[in-house]
N, C-alpha and C positions, 0 to 999 in steps of 0.2 A: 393467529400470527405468532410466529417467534420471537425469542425472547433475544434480541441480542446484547454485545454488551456494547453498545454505543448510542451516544443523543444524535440524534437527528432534525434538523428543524426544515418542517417543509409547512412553506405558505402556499396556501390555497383557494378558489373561492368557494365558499360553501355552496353554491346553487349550483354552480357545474359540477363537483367531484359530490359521488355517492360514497356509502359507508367501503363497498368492496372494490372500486375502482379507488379508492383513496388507500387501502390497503394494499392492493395490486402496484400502486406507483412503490410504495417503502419496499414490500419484496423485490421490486425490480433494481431500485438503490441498493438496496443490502445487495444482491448480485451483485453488480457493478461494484461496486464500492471490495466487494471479495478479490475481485478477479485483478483490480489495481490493486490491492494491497496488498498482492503474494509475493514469497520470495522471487518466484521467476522475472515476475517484472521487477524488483528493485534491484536484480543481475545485471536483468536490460539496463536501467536507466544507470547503473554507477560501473567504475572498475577501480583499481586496487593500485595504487601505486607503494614501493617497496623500494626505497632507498632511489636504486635506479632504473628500478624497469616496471612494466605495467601491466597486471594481467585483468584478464575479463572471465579468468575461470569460476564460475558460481558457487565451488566446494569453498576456493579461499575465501571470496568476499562475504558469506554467510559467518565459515570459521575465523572471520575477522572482527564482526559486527556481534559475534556473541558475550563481547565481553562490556565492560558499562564505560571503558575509553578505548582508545586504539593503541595499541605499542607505538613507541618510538620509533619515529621514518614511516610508518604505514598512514600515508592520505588518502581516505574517502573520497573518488570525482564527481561528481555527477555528471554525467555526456547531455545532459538538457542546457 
């Protein structure tokens, strides 16, 4: 198994999951869990508002989110 860097809690029953079908379900979470957690999808799910107009372009909204707050007039949406 790899080594990643996050906890995981997955409840299980012992008599149904074996040792490499219970390894198989966390690989397959760590997948998953990859595939939501990339830039492209948190492009999809937000856009960029700037004073007074809105973009959905994924160069700004990344070059917006790299800093540990947001400039002034720039709000984070989320479209969910």
């Amino acid at each position: 198994m790899k080594n990643y860097n996050r906890d995981l809690l997955l409840l299980y029953n012992i008599d149904v999951y074996s040792e490499d079908l219970l390894q198989h379900q966390v690989e397959c979470l760590h997948q998953l869990l990859g595939n939501v957690e990339s830039n492209e999808a948190f492009c999809k799910a937000h856009e960029l508002a700037i004073r007074s107009k809105i973009t959905n372009k994924p160069k700004k909204i990344l070059k917006s989110i790299d800093h540990p707050q947001l400039k002034p007039f720039h709000f984070l949406i989320n479209k969910n």
